[in-house]
N, C-alpha and C positions, 0 to 999 in steps of 0.2 A: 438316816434321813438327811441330815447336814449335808453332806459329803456330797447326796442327789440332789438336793437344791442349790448347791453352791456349783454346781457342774451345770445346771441348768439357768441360772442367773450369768454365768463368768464371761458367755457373748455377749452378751447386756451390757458388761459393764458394772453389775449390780454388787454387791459386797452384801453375804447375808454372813452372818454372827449368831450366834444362839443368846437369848436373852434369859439373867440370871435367874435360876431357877428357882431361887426363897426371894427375891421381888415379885416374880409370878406369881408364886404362891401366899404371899402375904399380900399380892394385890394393890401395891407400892408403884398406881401407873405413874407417878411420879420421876421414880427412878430409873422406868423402862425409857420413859418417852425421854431423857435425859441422856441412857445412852445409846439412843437411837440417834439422835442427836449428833452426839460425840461420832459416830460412825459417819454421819453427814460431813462434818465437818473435815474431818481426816481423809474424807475420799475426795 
């Protein structure tokens, strides 16, 4: 599933990442939106 949305964002321009998956699950939006963030930034 990565692989297809990262093929289908890459004319965009878009940078997808998979976000960690015991922040998910622990429900830590804190952390997500953090390094979602961190991905902004670097792009």
């Amino acid at each position: 599933m990565l692989k297809n949305l990262a093929e289908k964002a890459a004319p965009l321009n878009i940078p997808v990442q998979p976000i960690n998956a015991m922040d998910y699950g622990m429900q830590r939006g804190d952390n997500v939106l953090d390094y979602a963030l961190s991905l902004i930034e670097a792009h």
